[in-house]
C-alpha positions as CSV (number, residue, x, y, z in Angstrom):
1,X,-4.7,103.9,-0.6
2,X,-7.0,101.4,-0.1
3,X,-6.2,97.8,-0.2
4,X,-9.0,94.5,-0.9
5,X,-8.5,91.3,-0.8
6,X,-8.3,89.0,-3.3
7,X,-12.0,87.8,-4.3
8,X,-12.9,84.1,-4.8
9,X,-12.8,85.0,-8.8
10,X,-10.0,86.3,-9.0
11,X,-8.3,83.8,-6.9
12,X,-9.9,81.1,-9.1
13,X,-8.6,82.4,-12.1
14,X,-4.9,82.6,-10.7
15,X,-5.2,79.0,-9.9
16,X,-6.7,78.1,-13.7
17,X,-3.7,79.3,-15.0
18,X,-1.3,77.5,-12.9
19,X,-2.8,74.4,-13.2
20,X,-3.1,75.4,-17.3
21,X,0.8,75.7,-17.1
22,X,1.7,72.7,-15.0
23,X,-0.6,70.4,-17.6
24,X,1.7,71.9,-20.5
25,X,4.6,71.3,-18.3
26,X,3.6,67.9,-18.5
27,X,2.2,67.4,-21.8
28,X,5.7,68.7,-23.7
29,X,7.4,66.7,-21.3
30,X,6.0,63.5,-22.4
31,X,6.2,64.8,-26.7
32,X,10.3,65.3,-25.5
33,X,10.3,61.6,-24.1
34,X,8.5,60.2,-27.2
35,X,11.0,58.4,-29.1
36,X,12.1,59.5,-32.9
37,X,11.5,56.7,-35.9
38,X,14.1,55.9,-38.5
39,X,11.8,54.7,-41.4
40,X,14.0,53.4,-44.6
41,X,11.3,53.7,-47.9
42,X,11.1,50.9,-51.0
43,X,13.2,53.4,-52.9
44,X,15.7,53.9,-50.4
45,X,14.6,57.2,-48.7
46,X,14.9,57.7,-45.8
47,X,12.5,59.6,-43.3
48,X,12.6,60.4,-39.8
49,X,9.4,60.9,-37.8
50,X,7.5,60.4,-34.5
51,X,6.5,57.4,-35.8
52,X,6.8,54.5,-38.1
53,X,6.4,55.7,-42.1
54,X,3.3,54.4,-43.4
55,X,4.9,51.6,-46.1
56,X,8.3,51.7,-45.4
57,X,10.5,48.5,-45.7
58,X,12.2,49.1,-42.6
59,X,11.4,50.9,-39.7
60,X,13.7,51.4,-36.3
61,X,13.3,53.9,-32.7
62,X,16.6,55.8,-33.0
63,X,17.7,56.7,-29.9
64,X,18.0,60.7,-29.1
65,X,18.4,61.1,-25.7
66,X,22.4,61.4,-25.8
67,X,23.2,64.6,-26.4
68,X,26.4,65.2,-29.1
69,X,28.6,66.9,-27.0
70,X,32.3,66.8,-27.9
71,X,34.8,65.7,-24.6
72,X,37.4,67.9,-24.2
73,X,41.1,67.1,-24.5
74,X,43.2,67.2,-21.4
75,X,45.8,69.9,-21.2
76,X,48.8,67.6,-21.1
77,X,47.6,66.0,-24.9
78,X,46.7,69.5,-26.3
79,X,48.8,70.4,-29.5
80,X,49.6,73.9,-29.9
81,X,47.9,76.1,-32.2
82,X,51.4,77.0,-33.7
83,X,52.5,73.4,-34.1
84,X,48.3,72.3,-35.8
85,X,49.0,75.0,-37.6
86,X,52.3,73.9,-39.3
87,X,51.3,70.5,-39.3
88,X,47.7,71.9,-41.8
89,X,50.2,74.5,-43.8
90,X,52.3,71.1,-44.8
91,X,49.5,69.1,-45.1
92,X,48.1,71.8,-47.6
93,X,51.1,71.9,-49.3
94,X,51.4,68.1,-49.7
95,X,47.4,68.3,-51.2
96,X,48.8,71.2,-53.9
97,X,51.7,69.6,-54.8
98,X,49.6,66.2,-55.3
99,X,47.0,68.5,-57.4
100,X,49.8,69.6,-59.5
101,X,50.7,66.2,-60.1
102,X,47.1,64.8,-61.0
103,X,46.8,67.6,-63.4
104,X,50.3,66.9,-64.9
105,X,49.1,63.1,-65.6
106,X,45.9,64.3,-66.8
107,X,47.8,66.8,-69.7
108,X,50.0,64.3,-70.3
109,X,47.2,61.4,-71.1
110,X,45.4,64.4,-73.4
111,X,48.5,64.6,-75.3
112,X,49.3,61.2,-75.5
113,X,46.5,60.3,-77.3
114,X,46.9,61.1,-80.6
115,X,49.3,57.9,-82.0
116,X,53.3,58.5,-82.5
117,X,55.4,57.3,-86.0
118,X,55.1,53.9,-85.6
119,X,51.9,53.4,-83.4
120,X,49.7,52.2,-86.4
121,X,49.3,49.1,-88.4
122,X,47.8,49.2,-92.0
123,X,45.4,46.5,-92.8
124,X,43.8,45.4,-95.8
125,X,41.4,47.3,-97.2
126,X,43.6,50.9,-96.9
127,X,42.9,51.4,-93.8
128,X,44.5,51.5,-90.4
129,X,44.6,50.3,-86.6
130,X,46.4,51.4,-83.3
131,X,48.6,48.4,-82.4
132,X,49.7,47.0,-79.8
133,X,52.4,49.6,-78.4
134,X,49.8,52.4,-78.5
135,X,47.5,50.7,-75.9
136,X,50.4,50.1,-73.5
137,X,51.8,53.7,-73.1
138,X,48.0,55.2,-72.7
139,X,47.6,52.3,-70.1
140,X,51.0,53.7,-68.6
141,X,49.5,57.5,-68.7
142,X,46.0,56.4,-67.5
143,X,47.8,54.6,-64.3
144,X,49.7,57.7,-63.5
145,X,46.8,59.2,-63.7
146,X,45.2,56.7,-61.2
147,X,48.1,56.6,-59.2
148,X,47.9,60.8,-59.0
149,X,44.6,60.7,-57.9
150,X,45.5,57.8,-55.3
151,X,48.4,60.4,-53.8
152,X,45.8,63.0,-53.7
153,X,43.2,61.5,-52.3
154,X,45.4,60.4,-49.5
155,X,47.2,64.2,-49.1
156,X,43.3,65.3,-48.6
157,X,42.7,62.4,-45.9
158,X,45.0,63.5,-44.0
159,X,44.9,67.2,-44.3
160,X,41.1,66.7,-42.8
161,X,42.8,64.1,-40.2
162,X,45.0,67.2,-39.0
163,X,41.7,69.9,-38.8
């Protein structure tokens, strides 16, 4: 087995390469540190670039650099998976049973709807109009259906509070 030395050449073209690697070392460094453009259009777009959107009304450096890491709880103020998961199960139920409810209202303002014995007023001419006690019990079924969909709302607030 015979063994050379390395020629001038081949020596050269080792160090090419290195120095090709350190200048792309260096040149992605610097594209990471450039900074990331929040650019708010006339219609109310939004785009995000490396720089500022030709045109836009607006234009702002967001800053990236942070990374979005969650901290983690300490072990004294960690629930339990059994006692999360009881505390979701009843917040579920709470969301169903409010659900229920909505859809309840929301049959009950369907079948309200068409007038009861007493709920019209003839006029002249033969024809006739809801009167006054018609519009107050729909008002009374539309706000218990408002009122459903307030108590639902807030049972699916805080069934995403608890995940």
């Amino acid at each position: 087995m015979r063994l050379t030395m390395p020629t001038f050449t081949t020596t050269l073209a080792a160090m090419r390469w290195i120095a090709c690697a350190i200048v792309l070392a260096l040149v992605a460094g610097a594209a990471c540190a450039q900074g990331v453009y929040r650019s708010v259009m006339p219609d109310g777009r939004v785009i995000y670039g490396d720089k500022p959107a030709p045109g836009a009304k607006e234009s702002r450096q967001v800053d990236v650099s942070s990374p979005n890491i969650a901290t983690p709880v300490p072990a004294g103020e960690a629930s339990s998976p059994t006692s999360q998961r009881q505390a979701l199960d009843a917040a579920d139920d709470q969301v169903k049973s409010a659900r229920q409810e909505l859809d309840s209202a929301r049959a009950a303002l369907e079948a309200g709807r068409e007038p009861q014995p007493g709920e019209r007023i003839g006029i002249a001419g033969g024809g006739s109009r809801l009167n006054e006690a018609y519009q107050q019990r729909i008002k009374g079924l539309e706000d218990a259906v408002a009122a459903a969909q307030k108590r639902l709302d807030d049972a699916q607030t805080a069934r995403n509070a608890v995940r």
